[in-house]
N, C-alpha and C positions, 0 to 999 in steps of 0.2 A: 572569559566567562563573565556574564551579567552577573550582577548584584543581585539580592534578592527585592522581591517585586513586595511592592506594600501588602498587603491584607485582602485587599481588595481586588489585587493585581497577582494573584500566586506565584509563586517566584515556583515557575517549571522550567526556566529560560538553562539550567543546564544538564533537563534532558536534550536537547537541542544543539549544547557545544560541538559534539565531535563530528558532526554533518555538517553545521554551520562554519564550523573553521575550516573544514575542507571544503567547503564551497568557495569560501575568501581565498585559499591558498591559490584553489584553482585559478584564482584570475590571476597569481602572478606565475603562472607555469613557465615550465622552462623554454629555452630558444628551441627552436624546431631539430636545430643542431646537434642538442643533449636527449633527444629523443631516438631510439632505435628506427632505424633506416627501414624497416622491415615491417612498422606498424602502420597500417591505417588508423584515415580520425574518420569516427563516427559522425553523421549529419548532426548539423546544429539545426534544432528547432528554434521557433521565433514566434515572440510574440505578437500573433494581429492586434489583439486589441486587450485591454484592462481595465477593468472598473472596479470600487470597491462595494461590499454589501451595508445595506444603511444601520443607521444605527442598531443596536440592541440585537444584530444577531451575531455579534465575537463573542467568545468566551476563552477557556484554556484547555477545550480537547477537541479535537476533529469533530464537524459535523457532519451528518448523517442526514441522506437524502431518500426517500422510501414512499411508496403508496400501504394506501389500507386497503382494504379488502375491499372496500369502496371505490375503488379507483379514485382515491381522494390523494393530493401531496403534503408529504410531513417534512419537513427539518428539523433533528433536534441536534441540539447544545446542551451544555453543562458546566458547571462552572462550580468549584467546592474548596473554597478561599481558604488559606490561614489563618480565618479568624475567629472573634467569638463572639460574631452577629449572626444570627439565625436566620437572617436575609443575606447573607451572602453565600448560600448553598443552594442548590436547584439545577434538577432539569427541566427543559423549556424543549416544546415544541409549538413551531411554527408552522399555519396551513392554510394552503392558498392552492391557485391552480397550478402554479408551478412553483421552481424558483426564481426567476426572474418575479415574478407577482410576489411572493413572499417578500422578498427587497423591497421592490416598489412599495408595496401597500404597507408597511411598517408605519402604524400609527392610525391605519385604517381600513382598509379589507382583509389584513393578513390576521387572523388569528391565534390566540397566545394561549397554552396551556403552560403552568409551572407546579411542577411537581415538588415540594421540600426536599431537601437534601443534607441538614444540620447533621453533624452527627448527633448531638446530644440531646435530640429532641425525639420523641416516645413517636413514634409512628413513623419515620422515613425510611430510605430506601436500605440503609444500613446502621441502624439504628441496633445495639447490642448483641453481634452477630456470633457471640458468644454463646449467647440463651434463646438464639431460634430454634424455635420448636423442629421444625423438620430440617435442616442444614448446619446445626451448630457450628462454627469452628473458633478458632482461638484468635483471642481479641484481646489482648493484655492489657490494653488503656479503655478500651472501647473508644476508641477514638476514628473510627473507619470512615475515610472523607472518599465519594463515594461520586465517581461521573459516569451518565448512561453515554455509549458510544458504541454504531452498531445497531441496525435494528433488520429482523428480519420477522414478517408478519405470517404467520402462518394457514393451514388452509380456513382453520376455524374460524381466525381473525385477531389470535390473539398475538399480541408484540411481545418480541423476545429481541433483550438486549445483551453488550458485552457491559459489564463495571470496571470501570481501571481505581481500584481500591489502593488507597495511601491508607496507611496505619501504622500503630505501633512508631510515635513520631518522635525524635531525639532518643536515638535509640541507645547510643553510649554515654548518655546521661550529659552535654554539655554545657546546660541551664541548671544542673544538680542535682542530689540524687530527692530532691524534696522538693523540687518543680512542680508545679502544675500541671494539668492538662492543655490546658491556655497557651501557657510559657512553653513546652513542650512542642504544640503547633506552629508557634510562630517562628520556632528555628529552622522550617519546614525543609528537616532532613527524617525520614521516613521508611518505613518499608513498604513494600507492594506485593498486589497480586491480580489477577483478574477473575473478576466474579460472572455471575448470570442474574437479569432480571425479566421480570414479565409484567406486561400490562395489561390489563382489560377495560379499561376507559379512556382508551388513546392518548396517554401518557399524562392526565392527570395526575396519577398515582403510578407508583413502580414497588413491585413487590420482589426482594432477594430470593431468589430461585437456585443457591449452593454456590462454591466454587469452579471454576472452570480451568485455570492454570495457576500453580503453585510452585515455588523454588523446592529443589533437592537438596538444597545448600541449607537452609533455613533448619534447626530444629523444632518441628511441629509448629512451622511457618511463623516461629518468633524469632528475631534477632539474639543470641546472647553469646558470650563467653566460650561458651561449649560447642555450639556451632561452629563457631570462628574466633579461635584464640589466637591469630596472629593479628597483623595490622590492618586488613582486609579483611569487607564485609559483601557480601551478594545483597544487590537491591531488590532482586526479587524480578516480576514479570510484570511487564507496562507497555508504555505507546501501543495499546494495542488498535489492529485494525480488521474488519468484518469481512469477509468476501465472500457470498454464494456462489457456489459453481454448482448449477442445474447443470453443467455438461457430464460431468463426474460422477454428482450427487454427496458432494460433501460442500461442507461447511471450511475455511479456512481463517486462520486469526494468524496476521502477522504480528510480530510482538517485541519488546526491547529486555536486554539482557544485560547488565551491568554491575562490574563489579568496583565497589568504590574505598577510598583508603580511608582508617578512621582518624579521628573521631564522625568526621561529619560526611560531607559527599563528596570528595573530589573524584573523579573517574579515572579511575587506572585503569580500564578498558568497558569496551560495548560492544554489542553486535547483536543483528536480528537475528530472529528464531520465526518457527512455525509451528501452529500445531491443527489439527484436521479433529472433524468428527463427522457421521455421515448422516447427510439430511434425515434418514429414516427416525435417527434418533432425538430429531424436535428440539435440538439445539441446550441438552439435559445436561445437567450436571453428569461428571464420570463416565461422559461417550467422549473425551478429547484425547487425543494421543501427541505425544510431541513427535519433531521431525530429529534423531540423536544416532549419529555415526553410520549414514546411508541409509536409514530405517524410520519407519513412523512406531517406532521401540518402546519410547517410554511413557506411562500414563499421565496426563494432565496434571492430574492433583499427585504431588508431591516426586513429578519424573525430573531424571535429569533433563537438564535444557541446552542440546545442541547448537547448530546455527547454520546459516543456509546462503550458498550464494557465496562458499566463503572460497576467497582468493586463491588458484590452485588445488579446490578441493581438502584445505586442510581440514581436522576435528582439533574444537577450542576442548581443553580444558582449562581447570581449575582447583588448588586441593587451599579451602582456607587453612588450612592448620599453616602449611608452609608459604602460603601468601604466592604460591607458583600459579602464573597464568602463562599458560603455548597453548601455540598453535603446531600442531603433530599431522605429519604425512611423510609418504615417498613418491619419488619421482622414478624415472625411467631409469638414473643410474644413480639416484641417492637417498638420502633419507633426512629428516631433520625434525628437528623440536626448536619453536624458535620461541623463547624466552622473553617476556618481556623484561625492558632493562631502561636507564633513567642515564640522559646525560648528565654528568657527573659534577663536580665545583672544580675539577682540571677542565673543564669542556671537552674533552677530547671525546672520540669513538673510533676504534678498533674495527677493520671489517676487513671482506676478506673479497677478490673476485672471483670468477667459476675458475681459474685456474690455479687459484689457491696464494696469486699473489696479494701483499699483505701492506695497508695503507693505514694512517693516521687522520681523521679529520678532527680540526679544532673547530667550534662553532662560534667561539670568539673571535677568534683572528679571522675566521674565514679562510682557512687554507685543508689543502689534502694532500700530504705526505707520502710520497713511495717510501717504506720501511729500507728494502732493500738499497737503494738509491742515494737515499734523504734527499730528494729532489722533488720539487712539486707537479702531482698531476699533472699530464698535459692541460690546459684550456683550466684547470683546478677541477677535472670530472674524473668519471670514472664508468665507466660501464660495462656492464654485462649478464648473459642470463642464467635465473637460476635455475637447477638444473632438476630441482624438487618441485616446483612452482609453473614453469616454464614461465614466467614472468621477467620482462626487463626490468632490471634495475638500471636505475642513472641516479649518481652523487652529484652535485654541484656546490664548489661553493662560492654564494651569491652576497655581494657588499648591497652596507646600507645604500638606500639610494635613494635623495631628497629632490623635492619638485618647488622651488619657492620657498626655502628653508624650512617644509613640510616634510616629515619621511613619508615615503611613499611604499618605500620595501622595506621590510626588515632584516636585516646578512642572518646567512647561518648556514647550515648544509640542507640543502635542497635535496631530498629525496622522490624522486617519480617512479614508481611502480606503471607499468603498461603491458595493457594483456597483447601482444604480436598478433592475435589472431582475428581480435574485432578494433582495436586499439584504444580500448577504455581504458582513461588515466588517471591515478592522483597522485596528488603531491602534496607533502608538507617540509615545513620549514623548522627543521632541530635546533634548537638552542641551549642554553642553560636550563635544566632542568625537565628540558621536554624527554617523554617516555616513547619508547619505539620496542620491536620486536627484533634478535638476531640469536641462531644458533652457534651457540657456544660451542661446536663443532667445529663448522665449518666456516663459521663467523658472517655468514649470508644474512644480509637483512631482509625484513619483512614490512607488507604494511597489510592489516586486517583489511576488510570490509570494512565502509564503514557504517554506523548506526544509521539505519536509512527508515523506519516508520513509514512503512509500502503500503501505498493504496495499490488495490488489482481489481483491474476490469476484464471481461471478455471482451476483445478487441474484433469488430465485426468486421474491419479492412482486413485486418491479416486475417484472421479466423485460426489468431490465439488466445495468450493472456497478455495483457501491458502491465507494467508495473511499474509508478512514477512515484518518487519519495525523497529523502532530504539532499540526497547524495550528489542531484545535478544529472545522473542518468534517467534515459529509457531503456525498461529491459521487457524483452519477450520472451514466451517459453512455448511449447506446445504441453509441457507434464507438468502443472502444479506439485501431481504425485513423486515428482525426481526436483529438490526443490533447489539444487545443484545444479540446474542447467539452464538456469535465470543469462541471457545474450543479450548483450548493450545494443542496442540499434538507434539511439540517435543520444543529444544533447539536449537536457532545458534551456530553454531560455533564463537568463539573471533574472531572479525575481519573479517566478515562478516556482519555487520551488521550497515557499517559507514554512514556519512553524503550522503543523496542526492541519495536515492535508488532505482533502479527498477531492477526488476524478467524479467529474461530471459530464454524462453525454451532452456537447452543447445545440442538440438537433431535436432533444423532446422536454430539457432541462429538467427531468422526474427522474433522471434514471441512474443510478451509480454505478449500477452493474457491467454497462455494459457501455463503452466508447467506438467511435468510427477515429477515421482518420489524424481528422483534428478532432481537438476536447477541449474539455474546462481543469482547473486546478482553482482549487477553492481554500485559502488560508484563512479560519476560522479564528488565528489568531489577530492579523490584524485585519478580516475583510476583504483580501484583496483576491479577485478574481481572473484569472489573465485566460484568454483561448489559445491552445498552444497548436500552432500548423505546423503540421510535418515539411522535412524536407524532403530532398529525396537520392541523396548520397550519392557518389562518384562509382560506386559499383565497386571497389576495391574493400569496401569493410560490409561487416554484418546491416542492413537495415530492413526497415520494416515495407513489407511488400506484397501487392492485392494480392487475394487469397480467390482462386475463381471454385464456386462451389461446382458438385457434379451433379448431372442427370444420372438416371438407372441404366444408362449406357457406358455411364465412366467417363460422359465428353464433359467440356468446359461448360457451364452453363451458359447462353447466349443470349444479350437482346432481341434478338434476330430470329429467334425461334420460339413457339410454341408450345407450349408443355400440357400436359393431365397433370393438375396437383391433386395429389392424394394423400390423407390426413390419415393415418391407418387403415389402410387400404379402400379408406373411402375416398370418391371422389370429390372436388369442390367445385358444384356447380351454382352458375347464377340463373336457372332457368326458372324457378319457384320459389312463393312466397315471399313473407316479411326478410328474413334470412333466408341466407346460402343452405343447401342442403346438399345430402352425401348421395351420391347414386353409386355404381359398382364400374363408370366408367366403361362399360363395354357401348354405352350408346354411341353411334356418331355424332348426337348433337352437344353430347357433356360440352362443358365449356372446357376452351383451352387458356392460358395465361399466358401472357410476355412477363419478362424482369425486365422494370428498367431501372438502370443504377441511377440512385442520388445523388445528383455533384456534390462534394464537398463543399462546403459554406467559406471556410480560409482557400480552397484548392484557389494555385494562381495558371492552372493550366485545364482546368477542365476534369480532375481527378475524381474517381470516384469516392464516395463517403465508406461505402462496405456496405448500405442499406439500400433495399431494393422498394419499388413500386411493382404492386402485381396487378396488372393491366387486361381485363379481359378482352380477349382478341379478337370477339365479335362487334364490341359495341363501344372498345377503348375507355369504360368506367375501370376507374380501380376499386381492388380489394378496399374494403376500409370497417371501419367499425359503427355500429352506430350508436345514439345517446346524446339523449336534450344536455351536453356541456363538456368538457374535459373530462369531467369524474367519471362520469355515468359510461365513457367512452373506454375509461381505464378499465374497468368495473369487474371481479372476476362472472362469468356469467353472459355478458355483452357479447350481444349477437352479431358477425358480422354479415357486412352484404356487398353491393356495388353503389359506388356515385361518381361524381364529378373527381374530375383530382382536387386536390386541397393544396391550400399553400405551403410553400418550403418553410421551411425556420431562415429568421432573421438576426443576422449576427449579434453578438455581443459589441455595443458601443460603449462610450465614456460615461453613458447618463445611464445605461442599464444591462442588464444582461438579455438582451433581444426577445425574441420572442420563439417559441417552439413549431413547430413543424405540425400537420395536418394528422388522422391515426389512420393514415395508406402508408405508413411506411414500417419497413418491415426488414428482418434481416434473417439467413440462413443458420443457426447457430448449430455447430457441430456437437456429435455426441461422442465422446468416450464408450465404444462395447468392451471393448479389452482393456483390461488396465485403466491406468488414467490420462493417457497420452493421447491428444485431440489427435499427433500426425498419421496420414492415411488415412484416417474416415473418412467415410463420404453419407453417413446417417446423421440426418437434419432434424430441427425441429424448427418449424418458421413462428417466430417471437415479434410479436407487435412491438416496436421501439420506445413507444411511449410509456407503455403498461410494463414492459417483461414479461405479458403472458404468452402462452403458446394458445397458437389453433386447434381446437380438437371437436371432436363429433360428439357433441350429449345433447339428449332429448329434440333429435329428430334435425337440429339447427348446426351448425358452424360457430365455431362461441370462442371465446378467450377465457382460458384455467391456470391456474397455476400451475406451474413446470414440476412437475409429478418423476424424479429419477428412475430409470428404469421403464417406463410405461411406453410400451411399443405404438398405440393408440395415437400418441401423441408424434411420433416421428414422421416423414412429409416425406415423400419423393416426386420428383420431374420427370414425365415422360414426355419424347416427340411424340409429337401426334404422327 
């Protein structure tokens, strides 16, 4: 664990441990040997290239990449310090054409909005949230340090964000019971929650608009005695991250969950959560639901808080009174509650394998004892599967081991968890005092999830979700709505995968929502930007892989052919006016369109991106949009027509983040009619790459609107001609 970070520097460095020590662990994984025979390894992605962003746009929470209603580009950050300078609190948006220009122009074309954010100053974003007139809630210190993260603008134009609200700071009193508020702050141990705000002057100002997610654990969301009389306290809800899914029509907040030992914060465990609410409802206070024991069950403000993605399908609890944290499920032929537990001052641990035979590991000595035997492990391992979990376990134990009289490894017993089915692993290394999980039954251990802080995009190559965050995985899913069925399909790159993250399409660099093949990952913490390219795996594990959209015939969509696009059953012809206009497609002269796929920009074979060029196949102009500049191109409203093709985007180098891509390019995005599960649909709705709007028919033209859930108007189909 980091130290705590000056005043200026917020010491957040250990929401970040339990992701970041598993990532360090990961590099000293075990021999291929100690690994189950039976498991695939996921493609390692790689980094093409890495730049960092120029000064003055790091802060200490994920940035947020967004247009306005203008088809104008925003960045915001936030930054709400330990301290008690009234200048070290603020949200900041920055605006330019893109991101890459945002970077670049720092200190000269990019534009800077800063919003207050003290707490103790009469007008900010959370400023005595106690005695707001329309959302009161409970604010013991009034001390609510308040970051916007998260922005979704809506049709009006008004900005709606997530708050990851610190409060209630030094909460078992360990600066005394007669501390200040000040002194209080600066021990920056805290509770949390996540709030909502709004803006109507593009983030000059930010106005608290209620709670969004709150702990069940909490006594009327304050820390104390009564809540939690044992030795363990619930942090509350945090890291949180934003995701619109127009395919669904809901809203999604990844989010962290931790519960820490008192007085102060150490973390005796973590794990992400989710919670949904559905666009219809404008992103309002008291429309969120959490995701809790297979169910979207419990409400936002004050529901219990689940966890998703978790290892074998287990449900975490929690009871503070008795300080008890499991993880509870059954398997095919057993059942278990796996307890968490603290290696001891004997060093030893007790475990058991699926046949029940019974071993000693010291994490001192580095050995692993047959009970039966007293003979040591073969090779000093142990393996096998659980039969609750279906997950391998592998024990090792592993000696120091120094490179130049430098330790390089640390001994202790090496624990590897691996899923047999796509082969996603971790591992860490037990030692004195390190805490782990194992049923007191059957003595099988465990290793949670770990805290992973998920950015999600709709992925236009596969035509699912991606989900990249602290942990070192890619995972896809087709059902946000099953939030359990998250599939590793490759590996990060080292060092991509730092503090404070969000996914950038790197082909229009505006767009969060939505990534192709390869992407961006953007650490707000310290700047650094890396483009990550797919690989494309041995064919024996789960990976990620072209998604071919359909015609109204059911066939693959083709370069090679032809189509009638139709926009709610209007046609989209180029045969009239300024814009495209809708005919009924029974003429034989409507126009027809080609798809031609977008190389990927990292592909080192010719791959496609998942974004297409729609090619009018009389006269070889593409679809595109029009407007005197980026903005006006983005723009809700913007009429499209035909021209010349436009240039590709150009990669990310050392000196900046490249440049964006032409607005002829376009991607198929699938709609969820049933449920929420993209797989099997073949109903589309074609989204401009750079905007995120959709094609639709108003006022007589072909236009870009915002993605409207539900609106049939708005969905596109391909026919042969």
């Amino acid at each position: 664990m980091k130290p705590h970070r000056t005043a200026d520097r917020k010491a957040r460095w250990r929401r970040l441990t339990p992701a970041l020590a598993a990532g360090a662990v990961l590099a000293l994984a075990l021999p291929a040997a100690a690994q189950a025979d039976t498991a695939p390894t996921p493609p390692q992605y790689t980094a093409a290239g890495s730049t960092t962003l120029k000064g003055g746009l790091t802060s200490d929470i994920a940035g947020s990449a967004y247009l306005g209603k203008d088809g104008q580009f925003h960045w915001t950050n936030a930054l709400t310090a330990y301290s008690t300078s009234p200048g070290s609190a603020w949200a900041r948006t920055f605006t330019n054409t893109d991101m890459g220009a945002v970077s670049a122009g720092m200190g000269t074309t990019t534009q800077k909005a800063q919003a207050p954010a003290y707490y103790a100053d009469a007008g900010t974003i959370c400023y005595q949230l106690d005695k707001d007139p329309a959302f009161p809630i409970p604010s013991p210190q009034q001390d609510d340090h308040c970051d916007v993260i998260g922005v979704w603008v809506d049709p009006q134009g008004t900005w709606h964000a997530l708050l990851n609200d610190e409060f209630q700071f030094d909460p078992w009193q360990t600066k005394g019971a007669n501390a200040t508020i000040a002194d209080k702050v600066s021990t920056g141990h805290h509770n949390n929650r996540i709030l909502l705000a709004t803006s109507k002057d593009e983030g000059a100002s930010w106005q608290y608009a209620g709670p969004a997610l709150t702990s069940a654990w909490d006594d009327d969301q304050v820390i104390d005695d009564t809540a939690s009389p044992g030795q363990s306290y619930p942090f509350g809800n945090s890291g949180c991250r934003l995701f619109i899914d127009y395919s669904t029509g809901y809203f999604y907040i990844t989010y962290n969950v931790k519960i820490y030992k008192k007085p102060a914060s150490s973390t005796l465990a973590s794990w992400t959560e989710m919670a949904r609410a559905p666009i219809s409802g404008g992103m309002a206070s008291g429309t969120w639901q959490k995701w809790y024991d297979g169910a979207w069950s419990q409400p936002g403000i004050g529901g219990i808080d689940g966890n998703v993605n978790s290892i074998g399908g287990l449900n975490v609890s929690y009871d503070p009174t008795t300080d008890l944290i499991a993880w509870k499920g059954s398997g095919d032929t057993a059942s278990a509650s796996y307890q968490a537990a603290k290696v001891g001052a004997d060093h030893l641990i007790a475990f058991a394998d699926a046949s029940g035979r019974t071993y000693t590991a010291n994490t001192l000595a580095h050995t692993i004892v047959d009970d039966a035997t007293g003979q040591s492990a073969p090779d000093r391992t142990v393996s096998y599967r659980d039969p609750v979990t279906g997950q391998d376990l592998t024990l090792k134990a592993v000696d120091d081991k120094y490179e130049n009289g430098v330790k390089v490894v640390t001994g202790g017993i090496y624990v590897t968890q691996t899923d047999p089915a796509t082969g996603a692993a971790q591992t860490v290394d037990l030692i004195t005092n390190s805490a782990y999980y194992k049923d007191p039954v059957s003595n099988h251990l465990y290793l949670p999830s770990a805290n992973n802080e998920s950015a999600i995009s709709y992925n236009a190559f596969s035509g699912l979700y991606r989900i990249v965050g602290y942990d070192g995985n890619v995972y896809e899913t087709a059902d946000l709505g099953n939030p359990n069925s998250w599939k590793v399909v490759g590996l990060m790159p080292a060092g991509s995968n730092g503090g404070y993250l969000t996914s950038l399409d790197n082909g229009s660099l505006t767009n969060q929502n939505v990534t192709g093949r390869s992407f961006l990952t953007i650490s707000d913490l310290n700047g650094k930007v890396v483009d990550i390219a797919q690989a494309a795996g041995d064919g024996s594990a789960a990976v990620s892989t072209e998604y071919a959209p359909r015609d109204t015939a059911g066939d693959a969509v083709s370069a090679d052919a032809a189509y009638v696009l139709r926009v709610g059953g209007k046609a989209v012809t180029a045969n009239r006016g300024p814009g495209l206009d809708g005919g009924n497609g029974a003429a034989t002269g409507v126009s027809t369109w080609k798809l031609a796929p977008v190389k990927d920009v990292r592909g080192s074979n010719g791959e496609n991106s998942g974004f297409y060029r729609l090619v009018d196949a009389a006269t070889g102009k593409d679809l595109q949009v029009t407007g005197s500049g980026a903005a006006a191109q983005r723009a809700v409203d913007a009429v499209v027509t035909v021209g010349a093709v436009q240039a590709d985007a150009q990669p990310l180098t050392s000196a900046g983040l490249g440049t964006p891509g032409g607005s002829d390019q376009w991607y198929l995005q699938r709609v969820a009619t049933e449920g929420t599960s993209l797989d099997g649909s073949t109903t589309y709705r074609l989204v401009n790459r750079n905007s995120g709007l959709a094609l639709q028919y108003v006022n007589e033209r072909m236009r870009l609107e915002q993605q409207a859930p539900g609106d049939a108007t708005q969905y596109v189909t391909l026919t042969v001609r």
